[in-house]
FIKOLDREN-483261 format. One record per residue (C-alpha): residue number from 0; chain; residue in three letters; y, z, x. Coordinates in Angstrom, 3 decimals, padded with zeros to 6 digits. Layout:
residues N
[NUM "A" "ALA" [Y Z X]]
...
end
This chain:
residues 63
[0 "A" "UNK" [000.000 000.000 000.000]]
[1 "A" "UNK" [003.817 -000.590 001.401]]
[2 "A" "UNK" [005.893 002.105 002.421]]
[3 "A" "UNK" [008.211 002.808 000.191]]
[4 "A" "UNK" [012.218 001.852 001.002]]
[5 "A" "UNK" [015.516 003.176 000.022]]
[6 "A" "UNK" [017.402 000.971 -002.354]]
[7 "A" "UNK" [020.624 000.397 -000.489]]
[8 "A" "UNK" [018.452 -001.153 002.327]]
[9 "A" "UNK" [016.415 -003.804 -000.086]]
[10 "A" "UNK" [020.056 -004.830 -001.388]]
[11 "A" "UNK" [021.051 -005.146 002.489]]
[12 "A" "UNK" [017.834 -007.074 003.089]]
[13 "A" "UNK" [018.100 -009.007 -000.178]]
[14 "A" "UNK" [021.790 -009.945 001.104]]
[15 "A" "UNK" [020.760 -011.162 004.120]]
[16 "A" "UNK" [018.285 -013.146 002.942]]
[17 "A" "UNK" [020.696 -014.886 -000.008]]
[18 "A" "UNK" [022.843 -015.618 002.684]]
[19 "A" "UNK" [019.850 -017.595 005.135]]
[20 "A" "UNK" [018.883 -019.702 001.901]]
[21 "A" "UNK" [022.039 -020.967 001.036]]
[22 "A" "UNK" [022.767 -021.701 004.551]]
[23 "A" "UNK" [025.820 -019.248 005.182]]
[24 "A" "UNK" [023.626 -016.544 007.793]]
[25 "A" "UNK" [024.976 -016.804 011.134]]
[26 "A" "UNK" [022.868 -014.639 014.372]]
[27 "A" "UNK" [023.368 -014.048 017.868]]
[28 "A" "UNK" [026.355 -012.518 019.423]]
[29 "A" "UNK" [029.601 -013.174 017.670]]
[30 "A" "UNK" [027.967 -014.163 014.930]]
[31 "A" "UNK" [028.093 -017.972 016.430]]
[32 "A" "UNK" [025.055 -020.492 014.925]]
[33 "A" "UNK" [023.709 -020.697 011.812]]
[34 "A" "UNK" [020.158 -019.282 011.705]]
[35 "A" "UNK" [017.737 -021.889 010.948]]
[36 "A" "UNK" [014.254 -019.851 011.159]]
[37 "A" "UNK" [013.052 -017.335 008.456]]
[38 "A" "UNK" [011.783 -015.501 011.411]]
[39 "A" "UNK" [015.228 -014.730 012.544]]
[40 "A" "UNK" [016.458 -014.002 009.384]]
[41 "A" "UNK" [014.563 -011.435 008.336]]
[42 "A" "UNK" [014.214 -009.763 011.789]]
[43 "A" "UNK" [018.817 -009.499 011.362]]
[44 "A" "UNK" [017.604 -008.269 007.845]]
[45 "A" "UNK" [015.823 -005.452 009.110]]
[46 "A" "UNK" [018.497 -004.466 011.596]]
[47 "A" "UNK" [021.451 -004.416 009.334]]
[48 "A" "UNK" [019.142 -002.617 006.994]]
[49 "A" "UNK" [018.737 000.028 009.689]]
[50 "A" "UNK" [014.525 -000.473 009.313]]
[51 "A" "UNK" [014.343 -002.113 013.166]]
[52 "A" "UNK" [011.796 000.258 015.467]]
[53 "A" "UNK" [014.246 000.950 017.931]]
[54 "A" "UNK" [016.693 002.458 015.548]]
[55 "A" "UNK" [013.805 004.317 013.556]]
[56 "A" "UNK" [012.630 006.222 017.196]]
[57 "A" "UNK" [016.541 006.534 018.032]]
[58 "A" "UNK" [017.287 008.538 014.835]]
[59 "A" "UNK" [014.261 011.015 015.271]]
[60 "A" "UNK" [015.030 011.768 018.741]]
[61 "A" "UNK" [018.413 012.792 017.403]]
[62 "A" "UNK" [017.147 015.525 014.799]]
end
């Protein structure tokens, strides 16, 4: 079964991923090139939602 998420990060993620399909996501530093692969988008998805690993292990080290 999936883990459960919060609902402000499946809006972010839902966002993000409106915003690859009508063409209008842009990735790398700056914010420069469209992003053409679904890969990419959801992987800046999961970032701006906060759900990447390395922010996960950063915020428990914290606590």
């Amino acid at each position: 079964m999936a883990p459960r998420t919060k609902r402000g990060r499946r809006r972010t993620v839902s966002r993000v991923m409106r915003e690859f399909k009508t063409g209008e996501l842009k990735g790398g530093r700056g914010r420069r090139g469209k992003v053409k692969s679904r890969r990419q988008a959801i992987a800046i998805a999961l970032t701006e939602a906060g759900v990447s690993r390395k922010q996960r292990s950063n915020r428990h080290k914290k606590r």
